[in-house]
C-alpha positions as CSV (number, residue, x, y, z in Angstrom):
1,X,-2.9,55.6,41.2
2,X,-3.3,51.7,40.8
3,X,-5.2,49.9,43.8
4,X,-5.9,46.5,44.7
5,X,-9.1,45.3,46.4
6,X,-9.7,44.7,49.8
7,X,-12.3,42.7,51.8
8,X,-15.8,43.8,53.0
9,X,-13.8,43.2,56.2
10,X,-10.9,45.0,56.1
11,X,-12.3,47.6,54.8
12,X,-14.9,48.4,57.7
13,X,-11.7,47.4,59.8
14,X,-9.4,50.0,58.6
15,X,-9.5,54.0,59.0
16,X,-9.1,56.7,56.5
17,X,-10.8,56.9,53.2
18,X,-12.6,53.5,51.1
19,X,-14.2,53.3,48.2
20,X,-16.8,50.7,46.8
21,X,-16.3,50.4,43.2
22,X,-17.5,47.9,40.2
23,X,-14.9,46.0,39.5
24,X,-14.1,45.3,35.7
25,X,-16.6,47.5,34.3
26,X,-15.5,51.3,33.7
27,X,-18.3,53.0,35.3
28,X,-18.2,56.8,34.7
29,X,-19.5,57.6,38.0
30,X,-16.9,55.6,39.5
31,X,-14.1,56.7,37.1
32,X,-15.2,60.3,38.1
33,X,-14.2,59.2,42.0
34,X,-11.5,57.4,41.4
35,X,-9.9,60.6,39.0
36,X,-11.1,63.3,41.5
37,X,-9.2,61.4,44.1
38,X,-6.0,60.8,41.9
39,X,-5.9,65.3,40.5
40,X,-6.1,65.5,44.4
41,X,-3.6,63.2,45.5
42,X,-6.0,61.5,48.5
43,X,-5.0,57.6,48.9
44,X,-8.0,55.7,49.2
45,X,-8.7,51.8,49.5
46,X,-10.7,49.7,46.5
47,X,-13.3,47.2,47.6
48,X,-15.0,45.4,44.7
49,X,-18.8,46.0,44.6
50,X,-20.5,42.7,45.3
51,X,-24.3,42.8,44.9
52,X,-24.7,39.4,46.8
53,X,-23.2,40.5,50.3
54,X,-24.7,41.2,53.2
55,X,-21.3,42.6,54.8
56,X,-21.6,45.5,52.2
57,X,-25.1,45.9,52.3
58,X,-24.9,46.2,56.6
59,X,-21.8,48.9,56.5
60,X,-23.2,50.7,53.7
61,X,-26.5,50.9,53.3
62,X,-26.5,49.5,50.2
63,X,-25.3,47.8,47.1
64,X,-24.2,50.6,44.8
65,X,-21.5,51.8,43.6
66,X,-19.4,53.6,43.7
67,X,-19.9,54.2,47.7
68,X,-17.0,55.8,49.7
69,X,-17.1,56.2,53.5
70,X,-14.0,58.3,55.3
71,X,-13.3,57.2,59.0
72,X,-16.5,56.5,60.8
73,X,-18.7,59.0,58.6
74,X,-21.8,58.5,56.9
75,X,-21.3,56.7,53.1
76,X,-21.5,59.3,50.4
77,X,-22.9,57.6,47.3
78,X,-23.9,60.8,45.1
79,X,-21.8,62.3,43.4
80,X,-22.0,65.5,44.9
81,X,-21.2,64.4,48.5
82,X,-17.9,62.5,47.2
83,X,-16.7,65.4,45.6
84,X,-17.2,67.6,48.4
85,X,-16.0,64.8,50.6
86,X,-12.3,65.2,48.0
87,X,-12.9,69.0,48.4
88,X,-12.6,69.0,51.9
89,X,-10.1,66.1,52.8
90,X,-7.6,68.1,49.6
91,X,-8.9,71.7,49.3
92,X,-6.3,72.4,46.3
93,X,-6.4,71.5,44.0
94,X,-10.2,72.5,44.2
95,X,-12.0,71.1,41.2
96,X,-15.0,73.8,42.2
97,X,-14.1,77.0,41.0
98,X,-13.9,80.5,43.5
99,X,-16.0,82.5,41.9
100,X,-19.9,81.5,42.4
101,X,-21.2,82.1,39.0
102,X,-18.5,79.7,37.8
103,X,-19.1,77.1,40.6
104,X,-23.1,76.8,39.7
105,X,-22.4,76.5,36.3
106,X,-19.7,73.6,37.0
107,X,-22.4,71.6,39.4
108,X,-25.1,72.3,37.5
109,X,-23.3,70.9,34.5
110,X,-22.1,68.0,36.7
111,X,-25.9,67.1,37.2
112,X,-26.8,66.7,33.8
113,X,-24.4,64.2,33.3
114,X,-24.1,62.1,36.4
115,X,-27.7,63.1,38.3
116,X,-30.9,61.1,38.1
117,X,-32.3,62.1,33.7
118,X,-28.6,62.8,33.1
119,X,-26.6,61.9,30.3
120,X,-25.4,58.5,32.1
121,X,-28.7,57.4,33.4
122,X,-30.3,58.8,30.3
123,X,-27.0,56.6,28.3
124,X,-27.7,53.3,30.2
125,X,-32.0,53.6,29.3
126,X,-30.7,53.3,25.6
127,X,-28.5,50.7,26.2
128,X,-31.2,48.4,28.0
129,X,-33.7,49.3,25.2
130,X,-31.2,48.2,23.1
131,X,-30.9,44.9,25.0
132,X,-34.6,44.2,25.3
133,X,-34.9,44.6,21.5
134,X,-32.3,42.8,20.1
135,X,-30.6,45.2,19.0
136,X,-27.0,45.6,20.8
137,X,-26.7,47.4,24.1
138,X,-26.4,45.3,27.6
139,X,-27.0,41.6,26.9
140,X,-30.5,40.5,28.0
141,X,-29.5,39.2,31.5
142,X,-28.1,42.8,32.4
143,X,-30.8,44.2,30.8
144,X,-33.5,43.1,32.4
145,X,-31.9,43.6,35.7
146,X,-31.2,47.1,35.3
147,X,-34.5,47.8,33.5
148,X,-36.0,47.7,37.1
149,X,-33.3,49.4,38.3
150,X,-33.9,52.5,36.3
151,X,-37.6,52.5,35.6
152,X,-37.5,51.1,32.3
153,X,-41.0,51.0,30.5
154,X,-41.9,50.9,26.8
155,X,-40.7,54.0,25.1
156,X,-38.0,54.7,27.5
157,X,-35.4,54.1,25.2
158,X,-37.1,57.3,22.4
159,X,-37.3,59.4,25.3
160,X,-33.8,58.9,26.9
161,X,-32.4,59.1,23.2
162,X,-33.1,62.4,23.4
163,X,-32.0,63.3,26.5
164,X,-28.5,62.1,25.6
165,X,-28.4,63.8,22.2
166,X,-29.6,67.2,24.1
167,X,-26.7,66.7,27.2
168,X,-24.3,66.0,24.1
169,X,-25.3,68.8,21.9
170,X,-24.5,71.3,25.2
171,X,-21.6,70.0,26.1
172,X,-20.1,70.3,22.1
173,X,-21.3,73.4,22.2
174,X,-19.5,74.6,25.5
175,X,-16.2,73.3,24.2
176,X,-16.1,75.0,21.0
177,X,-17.3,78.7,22.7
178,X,-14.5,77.6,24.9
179,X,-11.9,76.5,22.3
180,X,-12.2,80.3,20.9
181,X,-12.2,81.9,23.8
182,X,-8.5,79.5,24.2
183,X,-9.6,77.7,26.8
184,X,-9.6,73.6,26.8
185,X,-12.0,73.3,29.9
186,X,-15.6,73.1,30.3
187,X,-16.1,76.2,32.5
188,X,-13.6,79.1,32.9
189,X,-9.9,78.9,31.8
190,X,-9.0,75.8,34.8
191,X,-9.3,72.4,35.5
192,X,-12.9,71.6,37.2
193,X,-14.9,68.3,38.1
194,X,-17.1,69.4,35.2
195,X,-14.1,68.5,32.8
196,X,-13.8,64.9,34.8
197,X,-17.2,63.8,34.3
198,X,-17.3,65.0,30.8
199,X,-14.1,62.7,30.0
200,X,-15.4,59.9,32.1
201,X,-18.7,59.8,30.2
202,X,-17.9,59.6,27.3
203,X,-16.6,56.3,27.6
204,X,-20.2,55.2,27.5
205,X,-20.1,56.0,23.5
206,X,-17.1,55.5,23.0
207,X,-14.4,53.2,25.5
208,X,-11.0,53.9,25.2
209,X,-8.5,51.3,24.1
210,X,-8.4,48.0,25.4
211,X,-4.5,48.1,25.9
212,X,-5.7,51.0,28.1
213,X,-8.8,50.2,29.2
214,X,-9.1,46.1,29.8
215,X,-12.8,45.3,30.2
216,X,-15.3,42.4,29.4
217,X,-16.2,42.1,25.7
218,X,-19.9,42.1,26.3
219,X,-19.8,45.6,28.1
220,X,-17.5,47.1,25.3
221,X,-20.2,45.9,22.7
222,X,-23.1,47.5,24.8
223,X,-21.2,51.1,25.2
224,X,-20.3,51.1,21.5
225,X,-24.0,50.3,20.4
226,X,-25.2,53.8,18.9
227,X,-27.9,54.9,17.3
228,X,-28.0,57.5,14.1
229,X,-29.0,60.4,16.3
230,X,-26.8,59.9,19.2
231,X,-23.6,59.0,16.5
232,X,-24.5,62.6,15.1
233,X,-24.4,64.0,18.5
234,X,-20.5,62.5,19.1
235,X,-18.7,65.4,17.7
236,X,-15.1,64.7,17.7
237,X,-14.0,67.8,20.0
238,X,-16.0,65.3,22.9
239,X,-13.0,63.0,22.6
240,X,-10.5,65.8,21.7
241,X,-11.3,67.0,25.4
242,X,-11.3,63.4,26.3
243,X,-7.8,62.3,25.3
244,X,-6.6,65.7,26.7
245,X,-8.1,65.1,29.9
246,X,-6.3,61.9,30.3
247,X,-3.2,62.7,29.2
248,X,-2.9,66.1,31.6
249,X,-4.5,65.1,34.7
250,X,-6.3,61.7,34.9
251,X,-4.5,58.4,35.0
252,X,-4.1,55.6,32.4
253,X,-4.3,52.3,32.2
254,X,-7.9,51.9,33.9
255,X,-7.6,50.5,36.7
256,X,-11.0,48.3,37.0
């Protein structure tokens, strides 16, 4: 569902469920909210991430995103507590499957990709090395802010290179055992949050279409800048499950 942005203000003003989001960018972690909440059918309210206010910083706590807060509850700002913050405010669909095997599996494949040495932190390390160098990624300004951000040191970039190719290697190999066994999902033969952070992820390597997907130039030209190792990584049944993904049960155009 489309939103528009609200204050600082009226957000802390109003009840039920907001959201803190970067505006203009398509963040994966906050794409991953933002689609939970939409394959759940929970209305929520947009307010555009501003690193520079105070408001913000006071209600939340801090200045990331994506940050939601339902009622007078504590902010969630992990991934983890927001989609057990969907689960519980829409049990079905539940995007954590019944069966306990299944459910690990699905959160601990969740982790890799949106946790602290997952594929996104691992993602945006490469891009800042790639900034810092010259050599396409974030441009130098962003860079060197979110170099501190993430513990950037020399070297970082090698190492988180091969993080990504290892997170990508698993997940192409989970979709084809699961393409034989007939199922298009991550984990079992249903929808799970697994399959919405794999979707929304791989918009770091790949964004979707502008006409689709309407974001600044310069942060298009970081998430397209791949290296030889991570480019062999990016087998096409990543975007297969992708495209699938949004054309079943996540919603297009971006809204940013």
């Amino acid at each position: 569902m489309g939103f528009d942005y609200v204050s600082v203000e009226e957000a802390i003003g109003r009840g039920g469920l907001r959201m803190v989001v970067v505006g203009g960018v398509p963040s994966p972690w906050g794409e991953a909210a933002k689609g939970i909440f939409h394959i759940k059918g929970i209305e929520w309210a947009a307010v555009r991430l501003a690193y520079d206010s105070e408001a913000l910083k006071g209600w939340t706590g801090q200045r990331s995103g994506p940050i939601a807060i339902f009622e007078d509850e504590k902010p969630r700002t992990s991934w983890s507590d927001i989609l057990l913050l969907a689960e519980r405010l829409a049990p079905e669909p539940s995007l954590l499957p019944a069966d306990e095997a299944d459910r690990v599996l699905v959160c601990g494949i969740a982790q890799e990709l949106c946790g602290e040495g997952g594929l996104g932190w691992s993602r945006r390390l490469q891009m800042i090395d790639a900034g810092l160098n010259g050599t396409g990624g974030f441009i130098e300004p962003v860079a060197k802010y979110l170099a501190k951000k993430y513990g950037y040191r020399p070297g970082a970039g090698e190492e988180a290179g091969k993080r990504v190719v290892a997170i990508l290697s698993m997940l192409v190999a989970r979709l084809k055992a699961q393409r034989e066994a007939g199922s298009p999902y991550i984990v079992g033969n249903a929808l799970t949050a697994a399959d919405v952070y794999c979707a929304t992820f791989a918009g770091m390597f790949r964004p979707l279409p502008e006409d689709v997907c309407a974001m600044d130039r310069h942060m298009r030209r970081a998430f397209a800048t791949l290296d030889d190792e991570t480019e062999a990584a990016l087998d096409p049944i990543l975007f297969e499950h992708r495209d699938m993904m949004y054309a079943k049960h996540l919603e297009l155009p971006l809204s940013l």
